[in-house]
BAVOZA-431306 format. One record per residue: residue in one letter; residue number from 1; x, y, z of N, C-alpha, C, O in turn. Coordinates in steps of 0.2 Angstrom, whole numbers, always signed. Layout:
// BAVOZA-431306
(r "a" NUM (X Y Z) (X Y Z) (X Y Z) (X Y Z))
...
***
This chain:
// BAVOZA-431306
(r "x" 1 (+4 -6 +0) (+0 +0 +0) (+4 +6 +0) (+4 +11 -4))
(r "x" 2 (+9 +6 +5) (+13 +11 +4) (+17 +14 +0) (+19 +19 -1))
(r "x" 3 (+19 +6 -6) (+23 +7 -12) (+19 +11 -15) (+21 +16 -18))
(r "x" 4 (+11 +7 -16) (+8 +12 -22) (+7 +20 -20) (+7 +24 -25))
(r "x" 5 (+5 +22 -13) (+5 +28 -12) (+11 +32 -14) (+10 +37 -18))
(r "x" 6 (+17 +29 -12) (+23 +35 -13) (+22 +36 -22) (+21 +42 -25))
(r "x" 7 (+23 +30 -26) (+23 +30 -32) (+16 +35 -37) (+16 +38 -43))
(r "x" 8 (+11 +35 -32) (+7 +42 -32) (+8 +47 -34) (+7 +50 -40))
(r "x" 9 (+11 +49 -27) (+14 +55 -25) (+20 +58 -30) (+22 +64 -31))
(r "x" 10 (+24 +53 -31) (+29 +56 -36) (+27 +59 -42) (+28 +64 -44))
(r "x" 11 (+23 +53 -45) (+19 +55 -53) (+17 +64 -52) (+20 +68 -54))
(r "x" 12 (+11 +63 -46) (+8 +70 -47) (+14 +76 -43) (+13 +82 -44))
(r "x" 13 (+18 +74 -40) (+22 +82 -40) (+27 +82 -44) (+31 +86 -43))
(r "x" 14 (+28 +77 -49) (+32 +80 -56) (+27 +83 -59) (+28 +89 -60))
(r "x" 15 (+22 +82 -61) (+15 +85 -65) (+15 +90 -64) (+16 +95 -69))
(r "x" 16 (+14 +92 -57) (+15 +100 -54) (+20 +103 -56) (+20 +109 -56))
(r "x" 17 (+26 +101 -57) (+32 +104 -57) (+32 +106 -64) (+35 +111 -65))
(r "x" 18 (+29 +104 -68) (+32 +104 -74) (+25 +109 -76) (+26 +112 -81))
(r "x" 19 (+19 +109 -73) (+13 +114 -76) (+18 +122 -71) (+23 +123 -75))
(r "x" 20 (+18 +124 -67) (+24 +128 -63) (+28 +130 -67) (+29 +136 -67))
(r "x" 21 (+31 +126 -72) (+38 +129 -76) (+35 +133 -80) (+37 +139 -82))
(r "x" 22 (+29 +128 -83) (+25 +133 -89) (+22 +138 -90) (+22 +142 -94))
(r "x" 23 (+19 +139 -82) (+16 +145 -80) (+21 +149 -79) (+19 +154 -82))
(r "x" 24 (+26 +150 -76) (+32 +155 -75) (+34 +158 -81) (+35 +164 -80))
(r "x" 25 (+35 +154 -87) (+38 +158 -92) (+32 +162 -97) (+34 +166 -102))
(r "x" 26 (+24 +162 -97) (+21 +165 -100) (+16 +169 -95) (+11 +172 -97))
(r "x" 27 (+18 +168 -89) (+15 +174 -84) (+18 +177 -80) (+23 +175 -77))
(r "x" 28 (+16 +183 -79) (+20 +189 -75) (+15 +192 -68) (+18 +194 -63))
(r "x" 29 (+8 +192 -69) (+5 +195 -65) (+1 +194 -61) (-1 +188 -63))
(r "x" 30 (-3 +196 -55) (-1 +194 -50) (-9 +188 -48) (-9 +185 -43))
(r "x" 31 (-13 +188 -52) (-17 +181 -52) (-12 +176 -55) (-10 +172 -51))
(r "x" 32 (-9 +176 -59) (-1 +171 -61) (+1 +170 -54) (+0 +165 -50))
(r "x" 33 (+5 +177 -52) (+7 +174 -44) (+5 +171 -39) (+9 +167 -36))
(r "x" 34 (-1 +172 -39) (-6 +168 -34) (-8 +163 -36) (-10 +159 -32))
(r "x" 35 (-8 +161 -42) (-7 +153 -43) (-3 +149 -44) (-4 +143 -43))
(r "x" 36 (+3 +153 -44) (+9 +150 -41) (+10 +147 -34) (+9 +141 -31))
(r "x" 37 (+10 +154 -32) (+10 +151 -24) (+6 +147 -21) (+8 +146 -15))
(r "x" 38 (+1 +144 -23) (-6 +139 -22) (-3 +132 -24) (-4 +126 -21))
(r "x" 39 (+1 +133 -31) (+4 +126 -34) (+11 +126 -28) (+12 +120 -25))
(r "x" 40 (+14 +130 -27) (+19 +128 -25) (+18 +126 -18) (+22 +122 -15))
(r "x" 41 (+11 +127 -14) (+9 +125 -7) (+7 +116 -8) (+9 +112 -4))
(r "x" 42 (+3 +115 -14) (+0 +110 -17) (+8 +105 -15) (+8 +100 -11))
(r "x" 43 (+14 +108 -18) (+19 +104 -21) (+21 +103 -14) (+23 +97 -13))
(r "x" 44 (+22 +107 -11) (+25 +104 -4) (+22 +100 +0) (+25 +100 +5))
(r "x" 45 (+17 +98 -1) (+11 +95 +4) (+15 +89 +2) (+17 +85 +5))
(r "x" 46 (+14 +91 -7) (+14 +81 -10) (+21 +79 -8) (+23 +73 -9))
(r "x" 47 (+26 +84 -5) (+32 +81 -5) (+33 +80 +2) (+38 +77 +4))
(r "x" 48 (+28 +83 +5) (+30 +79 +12) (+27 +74 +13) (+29 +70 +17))
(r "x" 49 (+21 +71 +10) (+20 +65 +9) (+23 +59 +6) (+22 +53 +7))
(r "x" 50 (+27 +61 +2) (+33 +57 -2) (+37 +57 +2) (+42 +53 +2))
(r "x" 51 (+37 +61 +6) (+44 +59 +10) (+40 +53 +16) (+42 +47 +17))
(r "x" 52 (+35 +56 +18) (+32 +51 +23) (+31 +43 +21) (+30 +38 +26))
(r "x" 53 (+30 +42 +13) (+27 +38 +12) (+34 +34 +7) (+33 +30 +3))
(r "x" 54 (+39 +36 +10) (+45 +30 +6) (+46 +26 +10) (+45 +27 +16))
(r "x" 55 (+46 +21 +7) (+50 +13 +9) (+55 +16 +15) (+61 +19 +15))
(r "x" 56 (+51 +13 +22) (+58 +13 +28) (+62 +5 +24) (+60 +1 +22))
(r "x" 57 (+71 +7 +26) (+76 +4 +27) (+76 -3 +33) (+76 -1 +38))
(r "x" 58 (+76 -8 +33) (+74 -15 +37) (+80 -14 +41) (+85 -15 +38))
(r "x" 59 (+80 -13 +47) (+85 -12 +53) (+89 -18 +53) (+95 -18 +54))
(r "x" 60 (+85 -25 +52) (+89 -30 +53) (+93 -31 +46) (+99 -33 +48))
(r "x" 61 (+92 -31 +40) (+95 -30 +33) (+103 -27 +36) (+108 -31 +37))
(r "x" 62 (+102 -20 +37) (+106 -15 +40) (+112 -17 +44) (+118 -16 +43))
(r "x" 63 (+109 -22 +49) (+114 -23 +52) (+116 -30 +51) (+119 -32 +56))
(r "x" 64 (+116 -33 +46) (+118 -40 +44) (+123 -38 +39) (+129 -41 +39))
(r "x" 65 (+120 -32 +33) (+127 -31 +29) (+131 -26 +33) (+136 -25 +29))
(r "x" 66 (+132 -24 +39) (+137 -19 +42) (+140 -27 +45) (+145 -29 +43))
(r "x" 67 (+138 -30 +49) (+143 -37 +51) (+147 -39 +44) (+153 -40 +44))
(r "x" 68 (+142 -41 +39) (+146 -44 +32) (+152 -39 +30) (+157 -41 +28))
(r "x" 69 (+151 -32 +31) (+156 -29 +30) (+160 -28 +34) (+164 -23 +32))
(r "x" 70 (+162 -30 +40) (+166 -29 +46) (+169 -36 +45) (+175 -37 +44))
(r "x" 71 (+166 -40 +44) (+170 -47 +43) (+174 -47 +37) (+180 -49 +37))
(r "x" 72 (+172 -45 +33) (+175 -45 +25) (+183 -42 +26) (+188 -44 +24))
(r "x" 73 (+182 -36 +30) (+187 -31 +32) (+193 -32 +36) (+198 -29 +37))
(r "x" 74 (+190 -38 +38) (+196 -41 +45) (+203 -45 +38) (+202 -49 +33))
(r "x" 75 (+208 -42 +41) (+213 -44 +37) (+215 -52 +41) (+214 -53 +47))
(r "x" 76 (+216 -56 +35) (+217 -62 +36) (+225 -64 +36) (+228 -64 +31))
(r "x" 77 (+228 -67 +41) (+234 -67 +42) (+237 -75 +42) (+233 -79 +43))
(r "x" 78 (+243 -77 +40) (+246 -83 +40) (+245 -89 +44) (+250 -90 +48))
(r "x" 79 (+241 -93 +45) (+241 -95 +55) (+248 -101 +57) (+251 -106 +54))
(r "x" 80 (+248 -98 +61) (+255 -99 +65) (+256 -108 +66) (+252 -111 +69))
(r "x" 81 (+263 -109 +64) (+264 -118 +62) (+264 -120 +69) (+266 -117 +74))
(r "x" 82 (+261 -127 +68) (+260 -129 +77) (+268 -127 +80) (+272 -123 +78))
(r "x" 83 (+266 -131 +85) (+272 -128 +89) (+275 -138 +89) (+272 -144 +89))
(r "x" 84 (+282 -134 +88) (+287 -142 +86) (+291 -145 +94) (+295 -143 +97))
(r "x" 85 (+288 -151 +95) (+290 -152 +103) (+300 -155 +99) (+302 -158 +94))
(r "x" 86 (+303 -152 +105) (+309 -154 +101) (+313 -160 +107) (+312 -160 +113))
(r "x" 87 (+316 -165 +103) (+317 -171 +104) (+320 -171 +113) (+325 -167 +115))
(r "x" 88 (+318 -176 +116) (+321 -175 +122) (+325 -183 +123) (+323 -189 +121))
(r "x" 89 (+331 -181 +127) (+336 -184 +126) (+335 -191 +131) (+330 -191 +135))
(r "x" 90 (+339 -196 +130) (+337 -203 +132) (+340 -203 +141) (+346 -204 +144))
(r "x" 91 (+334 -204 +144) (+336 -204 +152) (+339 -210 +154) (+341 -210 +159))
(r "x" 92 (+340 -214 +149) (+350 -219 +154) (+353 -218 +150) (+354 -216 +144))
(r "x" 93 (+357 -220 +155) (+364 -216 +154) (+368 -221 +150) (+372 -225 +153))
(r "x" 94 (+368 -222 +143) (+372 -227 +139) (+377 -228 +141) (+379 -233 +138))
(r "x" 95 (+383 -224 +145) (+388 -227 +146) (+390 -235 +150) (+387 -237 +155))
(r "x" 96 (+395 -239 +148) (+393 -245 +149) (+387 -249 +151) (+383 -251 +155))
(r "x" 97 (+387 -249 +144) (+379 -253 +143) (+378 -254 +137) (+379 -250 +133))
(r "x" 98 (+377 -261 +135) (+376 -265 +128) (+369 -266 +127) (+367 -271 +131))
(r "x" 99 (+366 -263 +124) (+358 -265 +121) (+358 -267 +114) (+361 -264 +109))
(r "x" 100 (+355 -272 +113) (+355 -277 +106) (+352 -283 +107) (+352 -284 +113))
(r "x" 101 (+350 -286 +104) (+346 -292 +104) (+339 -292 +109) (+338 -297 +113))
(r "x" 102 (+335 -287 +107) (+329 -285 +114) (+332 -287 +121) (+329 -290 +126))
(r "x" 103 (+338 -286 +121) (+341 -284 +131) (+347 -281 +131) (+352 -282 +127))
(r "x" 104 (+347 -278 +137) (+354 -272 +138) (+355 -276 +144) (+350 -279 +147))
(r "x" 105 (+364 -276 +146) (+369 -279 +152) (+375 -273 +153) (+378 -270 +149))
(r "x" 106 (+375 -272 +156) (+379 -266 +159) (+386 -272 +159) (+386 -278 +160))
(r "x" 107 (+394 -268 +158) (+401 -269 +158) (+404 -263 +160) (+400 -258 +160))
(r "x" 108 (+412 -262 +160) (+414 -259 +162) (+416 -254 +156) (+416 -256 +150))
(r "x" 109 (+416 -249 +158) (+417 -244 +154) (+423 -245 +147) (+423 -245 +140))
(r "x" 110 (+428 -247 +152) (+432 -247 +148) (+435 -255 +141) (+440 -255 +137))
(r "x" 111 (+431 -257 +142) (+430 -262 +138) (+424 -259 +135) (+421 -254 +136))
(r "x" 112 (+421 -267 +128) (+414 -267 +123) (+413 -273 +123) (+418 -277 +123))
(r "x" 113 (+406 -274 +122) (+406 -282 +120) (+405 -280 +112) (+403 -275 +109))
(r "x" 114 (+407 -286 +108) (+407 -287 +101) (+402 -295 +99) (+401 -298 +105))
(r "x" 115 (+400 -298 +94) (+396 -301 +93) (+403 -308 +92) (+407 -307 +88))
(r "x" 116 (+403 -312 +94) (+409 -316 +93) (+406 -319 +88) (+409 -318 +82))
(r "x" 117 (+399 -324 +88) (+397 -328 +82) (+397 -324 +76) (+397 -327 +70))
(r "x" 118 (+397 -318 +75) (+397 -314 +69) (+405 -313 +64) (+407 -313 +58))
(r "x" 119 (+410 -312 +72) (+417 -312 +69) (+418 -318 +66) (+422 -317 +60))
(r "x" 120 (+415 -325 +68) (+419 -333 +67) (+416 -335 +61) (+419 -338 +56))
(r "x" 121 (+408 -333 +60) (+405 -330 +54) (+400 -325 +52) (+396 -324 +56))
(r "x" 122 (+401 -322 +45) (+398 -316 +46) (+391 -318 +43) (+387 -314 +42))
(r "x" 123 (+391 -324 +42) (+383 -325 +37) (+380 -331 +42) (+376 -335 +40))
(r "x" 124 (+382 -330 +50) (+379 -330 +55) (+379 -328 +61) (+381 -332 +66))
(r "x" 125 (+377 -322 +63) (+378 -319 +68) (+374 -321 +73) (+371 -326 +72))
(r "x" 126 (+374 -318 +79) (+369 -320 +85) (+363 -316 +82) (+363 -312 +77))
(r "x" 127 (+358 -319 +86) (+351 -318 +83) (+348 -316 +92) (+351 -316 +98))
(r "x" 128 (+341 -316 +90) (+339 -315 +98) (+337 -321 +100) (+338 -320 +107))
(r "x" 129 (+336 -326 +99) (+335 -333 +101) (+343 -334 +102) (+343 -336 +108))
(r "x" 130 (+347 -334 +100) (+353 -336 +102) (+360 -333 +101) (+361 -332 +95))
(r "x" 131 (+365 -331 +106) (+372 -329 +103) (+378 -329 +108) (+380 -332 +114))
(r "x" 132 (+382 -324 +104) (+389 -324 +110) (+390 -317 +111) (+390 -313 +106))
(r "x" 133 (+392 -315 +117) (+395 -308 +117) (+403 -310 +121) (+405 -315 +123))
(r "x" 134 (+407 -302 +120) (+414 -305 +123) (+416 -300 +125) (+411 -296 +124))
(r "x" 135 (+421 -296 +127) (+423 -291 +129) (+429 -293 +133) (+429 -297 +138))
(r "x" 136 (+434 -288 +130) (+442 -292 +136) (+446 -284 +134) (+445 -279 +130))
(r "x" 137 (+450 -285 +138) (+456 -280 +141) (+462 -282 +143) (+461 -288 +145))
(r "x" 138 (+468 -280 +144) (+473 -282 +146) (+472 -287 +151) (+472 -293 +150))
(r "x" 139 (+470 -283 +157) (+466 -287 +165) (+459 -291 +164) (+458 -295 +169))
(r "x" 140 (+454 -291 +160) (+449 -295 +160) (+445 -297 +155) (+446 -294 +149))
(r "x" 141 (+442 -301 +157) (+439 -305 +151) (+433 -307 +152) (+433 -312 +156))
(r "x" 142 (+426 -306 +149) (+419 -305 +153) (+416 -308 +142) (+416 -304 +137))
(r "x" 143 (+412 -315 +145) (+409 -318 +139) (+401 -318 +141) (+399 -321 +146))
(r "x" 144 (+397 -316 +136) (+387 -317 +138) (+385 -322 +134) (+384 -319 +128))
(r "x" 145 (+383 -327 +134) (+378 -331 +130) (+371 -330 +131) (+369 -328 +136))
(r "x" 146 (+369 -332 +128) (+360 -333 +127) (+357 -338 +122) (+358 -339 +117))
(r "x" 147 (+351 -342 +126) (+347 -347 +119) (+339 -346 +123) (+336 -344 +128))
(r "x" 148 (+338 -348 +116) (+330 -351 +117) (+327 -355 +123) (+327 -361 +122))
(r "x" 149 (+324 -354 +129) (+323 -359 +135) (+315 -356 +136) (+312 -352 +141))
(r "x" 150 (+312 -359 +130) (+306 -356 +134) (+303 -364 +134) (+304 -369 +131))
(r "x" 151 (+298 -362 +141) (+295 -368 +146) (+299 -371 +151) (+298 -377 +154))
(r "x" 152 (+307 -367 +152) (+311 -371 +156) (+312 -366 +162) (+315 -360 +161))
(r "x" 153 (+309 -368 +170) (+310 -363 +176) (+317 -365 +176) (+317 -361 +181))
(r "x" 154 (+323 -367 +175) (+329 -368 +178) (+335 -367 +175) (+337 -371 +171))
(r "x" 155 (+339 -359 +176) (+344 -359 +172) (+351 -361 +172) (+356 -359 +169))
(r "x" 156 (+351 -368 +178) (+359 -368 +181) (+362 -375 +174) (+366 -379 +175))
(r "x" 157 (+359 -375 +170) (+362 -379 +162) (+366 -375 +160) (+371 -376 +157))
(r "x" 158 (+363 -368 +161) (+369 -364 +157) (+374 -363 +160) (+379 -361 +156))
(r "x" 159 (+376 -363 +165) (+382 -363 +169) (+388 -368 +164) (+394 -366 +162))
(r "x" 160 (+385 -376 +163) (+389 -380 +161) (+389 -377 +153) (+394 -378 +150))
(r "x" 161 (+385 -376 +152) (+386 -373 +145) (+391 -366 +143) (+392 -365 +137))
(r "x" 162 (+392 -360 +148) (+395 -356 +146) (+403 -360 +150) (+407 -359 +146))
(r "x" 163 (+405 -363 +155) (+411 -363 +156) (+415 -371 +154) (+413 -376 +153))
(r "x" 164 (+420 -369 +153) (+425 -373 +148) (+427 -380 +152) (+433 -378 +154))
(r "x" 165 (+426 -385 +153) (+431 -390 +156) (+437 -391 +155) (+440 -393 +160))
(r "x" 166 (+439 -390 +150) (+446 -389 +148) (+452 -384 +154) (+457 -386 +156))
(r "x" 167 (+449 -377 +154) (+453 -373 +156) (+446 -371 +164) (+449 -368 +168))
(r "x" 168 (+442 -371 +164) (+439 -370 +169) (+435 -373 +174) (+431 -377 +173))
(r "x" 169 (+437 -372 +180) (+433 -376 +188) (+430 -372 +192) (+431 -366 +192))
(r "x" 170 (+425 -375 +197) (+423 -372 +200) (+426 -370 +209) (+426 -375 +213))
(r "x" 171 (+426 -367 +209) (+431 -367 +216) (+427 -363 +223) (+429 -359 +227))
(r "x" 172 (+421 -364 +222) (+416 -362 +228) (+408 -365 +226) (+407 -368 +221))
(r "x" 173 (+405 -364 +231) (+399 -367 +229) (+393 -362 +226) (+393 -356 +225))
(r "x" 174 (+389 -368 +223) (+383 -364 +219) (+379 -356 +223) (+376 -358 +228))
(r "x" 175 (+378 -351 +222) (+373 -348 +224) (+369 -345 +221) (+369 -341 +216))
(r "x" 176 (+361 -347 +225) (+356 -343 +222) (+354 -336 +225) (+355 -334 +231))
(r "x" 177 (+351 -332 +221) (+350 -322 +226) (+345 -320 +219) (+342 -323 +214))
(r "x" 178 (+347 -314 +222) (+339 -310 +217) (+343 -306 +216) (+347 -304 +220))
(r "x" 179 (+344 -303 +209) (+349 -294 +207) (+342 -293 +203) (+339 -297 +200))
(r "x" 180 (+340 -287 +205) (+336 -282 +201) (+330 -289 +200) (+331 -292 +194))
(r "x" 181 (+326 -292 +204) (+322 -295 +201) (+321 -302 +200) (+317 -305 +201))
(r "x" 182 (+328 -303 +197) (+330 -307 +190) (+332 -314 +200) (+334 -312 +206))
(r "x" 183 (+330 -319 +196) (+334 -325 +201) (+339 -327 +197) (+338 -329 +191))
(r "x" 184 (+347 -328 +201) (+353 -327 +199) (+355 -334 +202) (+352 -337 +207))
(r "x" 185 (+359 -337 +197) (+362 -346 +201) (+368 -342 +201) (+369 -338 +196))
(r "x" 186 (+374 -342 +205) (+381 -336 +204) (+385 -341 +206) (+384 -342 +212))
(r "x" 187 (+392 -345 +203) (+398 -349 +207) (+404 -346 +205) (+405 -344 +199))
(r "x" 188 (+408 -347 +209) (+416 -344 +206) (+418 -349 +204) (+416 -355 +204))
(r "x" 189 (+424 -346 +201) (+428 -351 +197) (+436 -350 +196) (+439 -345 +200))
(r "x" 190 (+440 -353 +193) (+446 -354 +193) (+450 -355 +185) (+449 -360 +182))
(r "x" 191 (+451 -354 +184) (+454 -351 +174) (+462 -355 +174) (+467 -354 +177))
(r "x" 192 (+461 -360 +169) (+469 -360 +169) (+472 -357 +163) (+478 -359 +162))
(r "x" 193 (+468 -353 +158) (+467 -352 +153) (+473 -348 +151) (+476 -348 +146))
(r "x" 194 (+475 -343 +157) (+479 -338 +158) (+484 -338 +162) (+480 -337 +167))
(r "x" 195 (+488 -338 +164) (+492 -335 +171) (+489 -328 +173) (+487 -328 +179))
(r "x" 196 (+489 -322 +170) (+485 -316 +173) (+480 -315 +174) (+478 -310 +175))
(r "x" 197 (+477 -320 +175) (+469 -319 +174) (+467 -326 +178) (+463 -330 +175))
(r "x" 198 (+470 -327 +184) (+467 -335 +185) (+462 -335 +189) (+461 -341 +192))
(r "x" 199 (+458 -331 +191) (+451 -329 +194) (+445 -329 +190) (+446 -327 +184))
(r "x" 200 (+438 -331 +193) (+434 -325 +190) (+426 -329 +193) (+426 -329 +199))
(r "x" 201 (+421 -331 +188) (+415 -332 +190) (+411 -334 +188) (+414 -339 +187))
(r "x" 202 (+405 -336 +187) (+401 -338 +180) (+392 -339 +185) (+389 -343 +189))
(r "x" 203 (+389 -335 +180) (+382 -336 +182) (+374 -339 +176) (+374 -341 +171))
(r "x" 204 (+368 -337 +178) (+366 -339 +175) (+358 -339 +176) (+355 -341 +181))
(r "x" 205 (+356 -338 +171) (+347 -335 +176) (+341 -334 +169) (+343 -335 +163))
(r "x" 206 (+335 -333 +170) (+333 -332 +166) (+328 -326 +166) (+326 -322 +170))
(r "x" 207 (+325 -325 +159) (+324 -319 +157) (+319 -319 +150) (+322 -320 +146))
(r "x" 208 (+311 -317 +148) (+306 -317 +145) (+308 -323 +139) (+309 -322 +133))
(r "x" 209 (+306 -329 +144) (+308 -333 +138) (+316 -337 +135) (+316 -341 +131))
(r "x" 210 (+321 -335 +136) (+326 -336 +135) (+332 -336 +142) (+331 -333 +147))
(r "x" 211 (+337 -340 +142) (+341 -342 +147) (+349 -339 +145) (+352 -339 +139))
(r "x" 212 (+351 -336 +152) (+358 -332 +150) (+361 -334 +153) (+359 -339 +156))
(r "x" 213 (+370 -332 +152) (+373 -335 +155) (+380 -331 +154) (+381 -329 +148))
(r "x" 214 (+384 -328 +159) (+388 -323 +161) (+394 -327 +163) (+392 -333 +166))
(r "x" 215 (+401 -325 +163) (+406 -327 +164) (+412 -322 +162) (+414 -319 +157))
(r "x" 216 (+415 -323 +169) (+423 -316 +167) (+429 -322 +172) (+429 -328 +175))
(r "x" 217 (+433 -317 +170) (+441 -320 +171) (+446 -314 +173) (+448 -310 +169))
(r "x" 218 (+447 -314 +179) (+451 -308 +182) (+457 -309 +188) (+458 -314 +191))
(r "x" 219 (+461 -305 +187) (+468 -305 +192) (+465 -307 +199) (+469 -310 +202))
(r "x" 220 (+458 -305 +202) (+458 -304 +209) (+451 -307 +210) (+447 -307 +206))
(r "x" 221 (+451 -310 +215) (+449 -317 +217) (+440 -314 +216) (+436 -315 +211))
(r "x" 222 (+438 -309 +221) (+432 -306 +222) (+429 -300 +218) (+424 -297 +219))
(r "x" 223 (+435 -299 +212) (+433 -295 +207) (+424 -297 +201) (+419 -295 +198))
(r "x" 224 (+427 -304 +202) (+420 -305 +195) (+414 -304 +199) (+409 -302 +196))
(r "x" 225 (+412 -304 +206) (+405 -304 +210) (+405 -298 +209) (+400 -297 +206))
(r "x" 226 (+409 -292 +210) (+406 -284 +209) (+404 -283 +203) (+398 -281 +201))
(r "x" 227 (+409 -286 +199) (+405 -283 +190) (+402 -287 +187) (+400 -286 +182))
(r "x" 228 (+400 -293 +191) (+394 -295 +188) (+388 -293 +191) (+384 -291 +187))
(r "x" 229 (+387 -292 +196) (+381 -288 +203) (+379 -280 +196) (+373 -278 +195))
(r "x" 230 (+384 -279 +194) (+385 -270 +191) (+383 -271 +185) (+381 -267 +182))
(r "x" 231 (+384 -277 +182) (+382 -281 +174) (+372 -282 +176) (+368 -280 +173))
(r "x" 232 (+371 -285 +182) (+364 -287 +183) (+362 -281 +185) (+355 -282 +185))
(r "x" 233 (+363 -276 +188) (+357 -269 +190) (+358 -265 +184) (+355 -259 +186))
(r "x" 234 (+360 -265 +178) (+359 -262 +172) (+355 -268 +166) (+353 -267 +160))
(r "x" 235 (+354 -273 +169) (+349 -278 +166) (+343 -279 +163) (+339 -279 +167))
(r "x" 236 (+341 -279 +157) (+334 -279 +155) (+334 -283 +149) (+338 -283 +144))
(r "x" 237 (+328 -286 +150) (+326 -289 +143) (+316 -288 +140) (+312 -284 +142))
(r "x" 238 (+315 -292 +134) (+311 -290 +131) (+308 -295 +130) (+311 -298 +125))
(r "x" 239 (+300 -300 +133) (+299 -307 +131) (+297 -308 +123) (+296 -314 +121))
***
């Protein structure tokens, strides 16, 4: 209703404007004038009703394209690359410590073990079911075996299998203890393998499926019980 109103009102005050133009230019006098000013009162009525009768502006339109346009506006910037955790360092301390074949044995600094079955051949090395390790120094001499023993609670076969009848005896008796967990069968022994080395130890335990067996050779009688005690609280294996 309103639209047809306004569209009314404009038609008829161009009309008026334009009869006004015509009269201005072929009249001068003062019934002229007076009809002037009659039309020009005419015209401002219809123009205040044109003004009254325009289409109001929808407040909510208004403020939908002022958000659309405050968003449009917001500059968009590069977004920032995650945040990079940087690598943290390994809390044991590797020094003397052999990790390989899913288990680490702690030794003496100054020596390494190496893979002996890999030296004697290289297109068989130890594997994790079974191997040799060695590690020697002027003063000492410290060999690790391991095999396959799974369904067997009892590791003191290894004892006979890591020490040598030939050059080794046992010169004390069997002992069973616990280091870190682990149940330990531990006997000393006696080397004739060497003159400077005619001491040492030999033990043997088990561990996720698999049976070990440890054995050193040293100048001093109660040497091998420290560094083997020092070999099993750096101990771990993997079943």
């Amino acid at each position: 209703m309103k639209n047809k109103l306004y569209d009314t009102a404009r038609a008829y005050s161009s009309k008026q404007f334009a009869v006004l133009k015509r009269k201005l230019l072929r009249h001068k006098g003062g019934d002229s004038q007076r009809h002037i000013v009659s039309m020009i009162s005419v015209s401002a009525v219809v123009l205040f009703l044109l003004s009254a009768c325009a289409p109001k502006p929808n407040p909510e339109l208004q403020i939908q394209l002022a958000v659309a346009q405050t968003v449009a506006a917001i500059p968009t910037t590069t977004p920032y690359p995650p945040p990079r955790i940087p690598p943290t360092g390994t809390p044991t301390n590797l020094s003397g410590l052999f990790c390989e074949y899913q288990f680490c044995i702690g030794h003496p600094v100054s020596i390494a073990f190496f893979d002996l079955d890999a030296q004697r051949n290289p297109q068989a090395p130890s594997s994790i079911t079974q191997g040799m390790l060695v590690a020697y120094g002027p003063s000492l001499y410290i060999q690790v075996i391991w095999q396959d023993a799974t369904g067997t609670s009892d590791a003191s076969f290894m004892l006979d299998t890591i020490m040598d009848s030939r050059v080794d005896s046992r010169s004390g008796d069997l002992k069973a203890s616990q280091i870190s967990g682990i149940n330990i069968d531990y006997v000393p022994i006696k080397s004739v393998l060497t003159p400077t080395l005619p001491y040492g130890g030999a033990a043997a335990w088990l561990c996720g499926g698999r049976a070990f067996a440890w054995k050193a050779y040293t100048p001093q009688a109660d040497l091998a019980t420290s560094l083997f005690n020092e070999a099993l609280q750096k101990f771990r294996c993997n079943p």
